[in-house]
BAFI-3210 file (N, C-alpha, C; in Angstrom, 3 decimals, decimal comma, padded with zeros to 6 digits):
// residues 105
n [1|2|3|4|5|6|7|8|9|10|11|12|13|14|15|16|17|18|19|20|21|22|23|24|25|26|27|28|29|30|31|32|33|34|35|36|37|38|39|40|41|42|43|44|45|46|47|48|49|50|51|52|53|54|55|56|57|58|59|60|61|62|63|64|65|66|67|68|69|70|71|72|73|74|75|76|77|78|79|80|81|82|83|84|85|86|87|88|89|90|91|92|93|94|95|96|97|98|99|100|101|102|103|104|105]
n.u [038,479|036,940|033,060|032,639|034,528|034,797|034,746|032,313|032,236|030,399|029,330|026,880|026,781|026,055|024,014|021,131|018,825|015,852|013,718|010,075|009,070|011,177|011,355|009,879|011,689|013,879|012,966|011,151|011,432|012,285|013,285|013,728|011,268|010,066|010,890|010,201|008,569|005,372|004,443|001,753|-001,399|-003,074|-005,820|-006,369|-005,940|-007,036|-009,880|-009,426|-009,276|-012,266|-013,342|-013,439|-014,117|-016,830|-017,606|-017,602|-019,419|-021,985|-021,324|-021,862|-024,423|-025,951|-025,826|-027,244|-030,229|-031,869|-032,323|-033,966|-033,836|-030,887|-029,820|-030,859|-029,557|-027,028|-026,551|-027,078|-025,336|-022,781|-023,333|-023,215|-020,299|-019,495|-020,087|-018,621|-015,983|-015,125|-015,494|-013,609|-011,563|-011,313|-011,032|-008,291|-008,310|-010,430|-010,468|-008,550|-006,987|-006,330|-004,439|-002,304|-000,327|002,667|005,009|008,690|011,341]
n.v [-031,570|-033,659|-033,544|-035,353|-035,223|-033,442|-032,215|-031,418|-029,594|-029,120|-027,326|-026,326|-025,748|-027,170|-029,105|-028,586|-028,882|-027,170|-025,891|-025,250|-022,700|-021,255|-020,169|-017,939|-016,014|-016,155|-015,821|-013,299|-009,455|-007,901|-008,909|-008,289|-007,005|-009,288|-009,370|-007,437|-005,663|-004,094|-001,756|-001,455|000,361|-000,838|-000,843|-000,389|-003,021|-004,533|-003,611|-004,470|-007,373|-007,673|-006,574|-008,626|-010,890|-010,094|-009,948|-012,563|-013,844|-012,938|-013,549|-016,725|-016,808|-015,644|-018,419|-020,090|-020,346|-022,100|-022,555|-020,295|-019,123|-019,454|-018,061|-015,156|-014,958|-015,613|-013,029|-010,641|-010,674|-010,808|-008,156|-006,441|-007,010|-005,875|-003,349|-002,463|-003,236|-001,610|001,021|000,565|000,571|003,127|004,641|005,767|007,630|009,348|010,176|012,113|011,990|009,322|006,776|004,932|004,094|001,706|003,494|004,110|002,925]
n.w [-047,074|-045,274|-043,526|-041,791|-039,754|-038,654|-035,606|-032,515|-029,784|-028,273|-025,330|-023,230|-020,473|-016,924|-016,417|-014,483|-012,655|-012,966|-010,367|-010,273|-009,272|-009,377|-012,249|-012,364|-011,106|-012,742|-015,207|-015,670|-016,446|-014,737|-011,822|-009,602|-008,650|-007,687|-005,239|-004,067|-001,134|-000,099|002,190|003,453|004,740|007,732|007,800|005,023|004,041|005,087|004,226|001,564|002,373|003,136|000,870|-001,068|000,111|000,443|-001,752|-002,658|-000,907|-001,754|-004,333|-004,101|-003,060|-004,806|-006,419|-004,998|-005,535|-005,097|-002,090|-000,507|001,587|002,500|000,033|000,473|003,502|002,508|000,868|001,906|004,419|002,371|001,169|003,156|004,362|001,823|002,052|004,557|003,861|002,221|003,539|005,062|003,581|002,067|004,235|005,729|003,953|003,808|006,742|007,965|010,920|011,327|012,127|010,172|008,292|008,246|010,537|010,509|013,022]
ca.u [038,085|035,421|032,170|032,406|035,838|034,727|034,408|031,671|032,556|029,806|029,423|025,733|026,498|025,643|022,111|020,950|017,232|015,496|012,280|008,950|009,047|012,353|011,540|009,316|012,620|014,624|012,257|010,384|012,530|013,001|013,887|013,759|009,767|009,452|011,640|009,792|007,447|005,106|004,000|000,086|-002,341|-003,853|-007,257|-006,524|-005,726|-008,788|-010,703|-009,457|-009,832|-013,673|-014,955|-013,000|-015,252|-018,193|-018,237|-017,698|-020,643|-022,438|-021,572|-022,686|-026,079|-026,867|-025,932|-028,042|-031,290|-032,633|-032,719|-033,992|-033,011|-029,099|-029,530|-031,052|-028,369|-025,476|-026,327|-027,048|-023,776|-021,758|-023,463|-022,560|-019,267|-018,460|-019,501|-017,452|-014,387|-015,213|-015,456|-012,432|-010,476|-011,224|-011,542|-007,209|-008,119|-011,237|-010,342|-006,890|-006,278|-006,251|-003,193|-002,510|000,973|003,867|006,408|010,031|011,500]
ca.v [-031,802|-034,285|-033,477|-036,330|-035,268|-032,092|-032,455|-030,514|-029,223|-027,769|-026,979|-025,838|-025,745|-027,616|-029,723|-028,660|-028,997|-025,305|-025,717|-024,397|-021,021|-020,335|-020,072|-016,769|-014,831|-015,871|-015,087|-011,704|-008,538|-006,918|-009,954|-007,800|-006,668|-010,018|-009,569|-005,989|-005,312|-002,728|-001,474|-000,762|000,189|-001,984|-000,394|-000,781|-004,480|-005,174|-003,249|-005,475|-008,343|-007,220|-006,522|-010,175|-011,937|-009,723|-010,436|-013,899|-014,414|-012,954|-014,463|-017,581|-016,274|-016,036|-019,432|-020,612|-019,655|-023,163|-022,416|-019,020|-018,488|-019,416|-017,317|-014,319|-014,525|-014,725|-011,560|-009,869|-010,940|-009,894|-006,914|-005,870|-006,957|-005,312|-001,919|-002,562|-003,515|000,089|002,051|000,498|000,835|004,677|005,387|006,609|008,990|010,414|010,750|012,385|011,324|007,594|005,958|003,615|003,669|002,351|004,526|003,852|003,253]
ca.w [-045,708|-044,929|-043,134|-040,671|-039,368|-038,304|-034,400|-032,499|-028,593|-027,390|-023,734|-023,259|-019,372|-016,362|-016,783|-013,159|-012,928|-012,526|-009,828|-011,564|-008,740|-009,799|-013,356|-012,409|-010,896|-013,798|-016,849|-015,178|-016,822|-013,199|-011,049|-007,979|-008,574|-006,813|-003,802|-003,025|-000,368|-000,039|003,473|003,451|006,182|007,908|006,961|003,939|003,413|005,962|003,345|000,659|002,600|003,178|-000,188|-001,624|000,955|000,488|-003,417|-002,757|-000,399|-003,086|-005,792|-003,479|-002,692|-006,458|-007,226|-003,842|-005,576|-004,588|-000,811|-000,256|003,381|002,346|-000,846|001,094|004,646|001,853|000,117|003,103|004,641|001,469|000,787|004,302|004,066|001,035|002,863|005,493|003,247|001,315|004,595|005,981|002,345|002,192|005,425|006,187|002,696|004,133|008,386|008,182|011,833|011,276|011,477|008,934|007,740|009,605|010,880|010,279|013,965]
c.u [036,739|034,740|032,502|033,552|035,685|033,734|033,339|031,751|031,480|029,144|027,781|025,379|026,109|023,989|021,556|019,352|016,590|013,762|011,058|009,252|009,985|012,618|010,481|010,104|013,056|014,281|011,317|012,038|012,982|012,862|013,534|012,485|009,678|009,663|011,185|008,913|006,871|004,317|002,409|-000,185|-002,958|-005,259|-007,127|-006,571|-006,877|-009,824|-011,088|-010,191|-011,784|-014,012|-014,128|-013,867|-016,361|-018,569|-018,268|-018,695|-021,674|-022,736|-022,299|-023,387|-026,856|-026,490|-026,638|-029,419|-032,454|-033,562|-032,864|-033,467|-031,428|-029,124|-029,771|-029,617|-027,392|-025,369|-026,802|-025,996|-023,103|-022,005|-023,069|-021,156|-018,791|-018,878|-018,744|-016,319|-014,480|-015,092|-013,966|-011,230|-010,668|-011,024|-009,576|-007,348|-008,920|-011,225|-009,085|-006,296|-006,264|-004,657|-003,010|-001,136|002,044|004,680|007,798|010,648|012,744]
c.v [-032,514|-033,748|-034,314|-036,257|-033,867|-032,240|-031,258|-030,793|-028,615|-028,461|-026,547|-025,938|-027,061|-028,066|-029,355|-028,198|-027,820|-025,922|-024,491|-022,809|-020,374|-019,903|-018,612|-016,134|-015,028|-015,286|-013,861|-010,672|-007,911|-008,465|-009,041|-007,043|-008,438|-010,362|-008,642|-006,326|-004,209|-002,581|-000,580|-000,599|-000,886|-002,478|-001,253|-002,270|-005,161|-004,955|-004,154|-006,678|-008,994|-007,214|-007,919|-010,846|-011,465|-010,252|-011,895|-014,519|-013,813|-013,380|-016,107|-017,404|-016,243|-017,319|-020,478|-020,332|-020,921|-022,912|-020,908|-018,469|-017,891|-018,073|-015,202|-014,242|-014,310|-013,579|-010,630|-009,742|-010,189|-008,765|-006,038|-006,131|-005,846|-003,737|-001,708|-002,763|-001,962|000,752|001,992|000,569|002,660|005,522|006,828|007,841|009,805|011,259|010,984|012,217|010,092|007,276|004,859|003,027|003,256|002,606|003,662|003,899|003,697]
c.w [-045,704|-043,516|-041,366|-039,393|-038,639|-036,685|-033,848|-030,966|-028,038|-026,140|-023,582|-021,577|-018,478|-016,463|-015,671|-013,115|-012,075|-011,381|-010,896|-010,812|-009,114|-011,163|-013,345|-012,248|-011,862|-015,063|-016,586|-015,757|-015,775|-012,195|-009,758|-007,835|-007,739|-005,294|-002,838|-002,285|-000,091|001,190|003,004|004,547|006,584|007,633|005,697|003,102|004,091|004,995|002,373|000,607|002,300|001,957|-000,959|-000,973|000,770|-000,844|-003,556|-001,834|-001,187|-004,059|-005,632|-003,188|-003,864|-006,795|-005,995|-004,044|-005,561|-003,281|-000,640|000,823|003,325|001,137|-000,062|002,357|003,638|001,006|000,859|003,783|003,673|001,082|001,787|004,660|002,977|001,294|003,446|004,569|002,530|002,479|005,027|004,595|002,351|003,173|005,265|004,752|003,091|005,949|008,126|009,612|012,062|011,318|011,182|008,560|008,318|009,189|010,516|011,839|014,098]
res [x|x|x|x|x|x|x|x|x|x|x|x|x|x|x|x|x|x|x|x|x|x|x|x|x|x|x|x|x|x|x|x|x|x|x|x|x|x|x|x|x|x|x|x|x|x|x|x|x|x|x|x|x|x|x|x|x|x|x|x|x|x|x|x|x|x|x|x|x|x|x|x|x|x|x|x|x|x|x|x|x|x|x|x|x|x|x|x|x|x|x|x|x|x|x|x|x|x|x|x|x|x|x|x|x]
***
């Protein structure tokens, strides 16, 4: 039997061109960790919101150490932000009559 005579069939599927987002559901081991949603308070994601903006007027206030005024208002600003984002992230754990979560109607 020669080499050259020896036919080769292979099928390796449809070529159909994958988008880049769709190459996160297919290669993640739980496929459906990206479809969940998780219901938070509203506190709580305000909270979030709050200390992400507070550390980031911050972190812009130290690299503003040209203009003192700007460097001073933005770390005054973010440092008061990122209380407020802490008050309003702890708060539904420390006032047990807050409501935070929603209900199921």
């Amino acid at each position: 039997m020669k080499v050259q005579s020896i036919g080769y069939n292979i099928n390796f599927g449809e070529n159909k061109k994958e988008r880049f987002t769709d190459k996160f559901i297919t290669h993640t081991k739980n496929a459906a960790d990206m479809n969940d949603t998780v219901v938070v308070p509203r506190t709580i994601f305000k909270g979030y919101l709050g200390f992400m903006a507070g550390t980031t007027m911050t972190a812009l206030g130290a690299l503003a150490k040209n203009t003192k005024w700007l460097s001073n208002t933005l770390n005054t600003a973010g440092i008061l932000t990122c209380l407020y984002g802490t008050w309003a992230f702890v708060r539904p754990f420390i006032v047990k009559d807050t409501s935070g979560v929603a209900q199921k109607k």
